[in-house]
Residue, then its C-alpha position, 0 to 999 in steps of 0.5 A: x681195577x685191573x686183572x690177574x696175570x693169565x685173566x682176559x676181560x671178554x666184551x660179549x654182545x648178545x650175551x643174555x641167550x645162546x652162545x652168548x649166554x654160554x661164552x660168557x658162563x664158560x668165561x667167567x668159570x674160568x676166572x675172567x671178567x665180562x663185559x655182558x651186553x644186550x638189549x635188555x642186561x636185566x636178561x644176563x643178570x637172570x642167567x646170574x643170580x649170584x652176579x660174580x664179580x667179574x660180570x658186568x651187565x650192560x645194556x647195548x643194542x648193538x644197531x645204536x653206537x652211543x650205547x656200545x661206547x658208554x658200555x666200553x666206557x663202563x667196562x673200561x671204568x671196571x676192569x681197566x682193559x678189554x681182551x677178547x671181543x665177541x661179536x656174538x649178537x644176531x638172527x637169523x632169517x628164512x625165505x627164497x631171496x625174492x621172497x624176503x622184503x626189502x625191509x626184512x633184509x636191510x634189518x637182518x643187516x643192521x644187526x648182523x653186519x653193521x651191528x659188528x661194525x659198530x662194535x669194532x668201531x667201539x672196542x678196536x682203539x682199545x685193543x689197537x693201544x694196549x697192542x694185544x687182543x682178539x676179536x671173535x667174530x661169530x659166523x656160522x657154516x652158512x657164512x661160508x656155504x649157504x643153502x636155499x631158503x637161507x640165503x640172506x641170512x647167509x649173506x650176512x654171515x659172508x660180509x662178516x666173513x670178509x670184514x674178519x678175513x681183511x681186519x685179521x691182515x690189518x691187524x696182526x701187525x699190531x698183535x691183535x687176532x682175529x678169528x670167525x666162528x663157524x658153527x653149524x647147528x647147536x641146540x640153542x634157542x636159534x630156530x625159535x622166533x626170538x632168533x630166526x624170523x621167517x618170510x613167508x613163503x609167497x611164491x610157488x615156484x620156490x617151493x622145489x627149492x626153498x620149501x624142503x630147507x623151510x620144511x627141515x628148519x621148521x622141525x630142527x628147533x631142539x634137535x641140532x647135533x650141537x652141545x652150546x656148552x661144548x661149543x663155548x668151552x672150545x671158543x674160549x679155548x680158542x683165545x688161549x692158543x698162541x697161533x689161533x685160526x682165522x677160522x673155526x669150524x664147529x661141529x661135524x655138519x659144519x665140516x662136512x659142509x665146508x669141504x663140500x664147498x671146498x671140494x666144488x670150488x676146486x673142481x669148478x677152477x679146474x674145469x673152467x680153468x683154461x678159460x679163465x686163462x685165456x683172458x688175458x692180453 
C-alpha cells in the first residue's frame, strides 16, 4: 500500500513518550503514516485510542537490531516505503564524569549512540534504493555545548552529532537529508527518572562544579521553557522544506547556548592562533 502524493511515512523510535510522542501525533495530523516504535508499542497505542490508520505500532528496543529489522519489515509489508527517520530514543544522565560508573555509561551509549547506529543500519538501504528521504536525528544543545554534571550525557549527544554531520556528506549524493535537532529544554517528561538517570553525587570536590547543574536539574522537571507540541510541529515542518539545515536549534536557551560556544571557539582560534601556525615545517 503506498501513500498520497505529498504523504511521507515517518519511522519514529521512542515514540510512546515525549517527542516522540509528539513527532508522531504532529505527523499523523498532517496526514502521514508512522511507523511508532519503542520498548513497549501497547505504550504508543494508549496515546491513540482511535489507532488511525496511518499508525502502525511496533515493539523495538532500539539496543536489539533483529527487532528494529522485523519493525522495518512490518512497515514496509504496510506502507510500501520509508521517508522520514527519527532517531528520537534515548535519556539522559546526570554526574561529574569520574562520578558516572563504567556500567552507567557504556549503557547511556548503547541506547543514545549505537542504538541510532542500529536504526540506520535498519532503515538506511531503504531510503539509499528509493534515492530520496531524510533522516532526523535528535540531539540536544548539550550535543553541541555541554555543561557540568552532564558531560556524559552530552558526549552522547556529540558522537551523534559527528555521525549526522559525515552521514549528511555521504548521503546527499543520493538525495538523502540529513538533519540533527538540537533542542534545549522542553517541558516533557525528560528530567524524571523514566528519562534521566542520576549518579550519585559521591566525590566532594565536585560539588563546586557539578553540584549547581545537579541542584538546577533537580528543580527543572516542569518548568522548561520549551512547548513539545511546538517543537514537533517545527520538526515536522522541517521535513518539508526543499534545503533543509544540517542543524536545528530549538528554543532560546539552546540558541544562546550555541552562540556562546560559537563566540568561545572563535575567540580561542584567535588568540591562540599564531601558535597554532607555527607548527608547521
Amino acid at each position: 500500500m503506498g501513500t498520497g502524493e505529498n504523504m511521507s511515512v515517518w519511522f519514529v523510535t521512542g515514540a510512546s513518550r515525549g517527542l516522540g510522542a509528539e513527532i508522531t501525533r504532529e505527523a499523523l495530523d498532517r496526514g502521514h503514516s508512522v511507523i511508532a516504535t519503542a520498548r513497549d508499542a501497547s505504550a504508543v497505542l494508549l496515546a491513540y485510542p482511535g489507532k488511525p490508520d496511518g499508525l502502525l505500532a511496533v515493539n523495538a528496543d532500539v539496543t536489539e537490531p533483529e527487532q528494529l529489522a522485523a519493525a522495518v519489515e512490518a512497515g514496509l509489508a504496510k506502507f510500501g516505503q520509508i521517508d522520514v527517520v527519527v532517531n528520537n530514543a534515548g535519556y539522559g544522565l546526570v554526574g561529574a564524569i569520574e562520578e558516572v560508573s563504567d556500567e552507567a555509561a557504556r549503557a547511556l551509549f548503547d541506547v543514545n549512540v549505537f542504538g541510532a547506529l542500529n536504526t540506520l543500519r535498519a532503515t538506511l538501504p531503504t531510503l539509499r534504493a528509493q534515492r530520496s528521504g531524510h533522516v532526523l536525528n535528535i540531539g540536544s544543545v548539550g550535543g553541541f555545548a555541554t555543561a557540568p554534571g552532564v558531560g556524559l550525557y552530552g558526549a552522547s549527544k556529540f558522537a551523534l552529532e559527528g555521525i549526522s554531520e559525515a552521514l549528511h556528506s555521504e548521503l546527499a549524493p543520493l538525495d538523502v537529508r540529513v538533519t540533527i535537532v538540537e533542542p534545549g529544554g522542553f517541558r516533557t517528561d525528560f528530567l524524571n527518572s523514566s528519562s534521566v538517570r542520576v549518579e550519585p553525587a559521591s566525590i566532594e570536590d565536585y560539588e563546586a562544579g557539578a553540584g549547581p547543574v545537579r541542584e538546577a536539574l533537580a528543580h527543572s522537571d516542569g518548568r522548561q521553557p520549551g512547548d513539545p507540541k511546538k517543537g514537533a510541529k517545527a520538526i515536522v515542518d522541517v521535513t518539508e522544506v526543499a534545503e533543509p539545515p544540517l542543524r536545528l536549534q530549538l528554543g532560546a536557551d539552546a540558541i544562546e547556548r550555541v552562540e556562546a560556544k560559537l563566540d568561545l571557539v572563535r575567540r580561542e582560534l584567535d588568540q591562540w592562533r599564531n601558535v597554532a601556525l607555527s607548527t608547521a615545517i
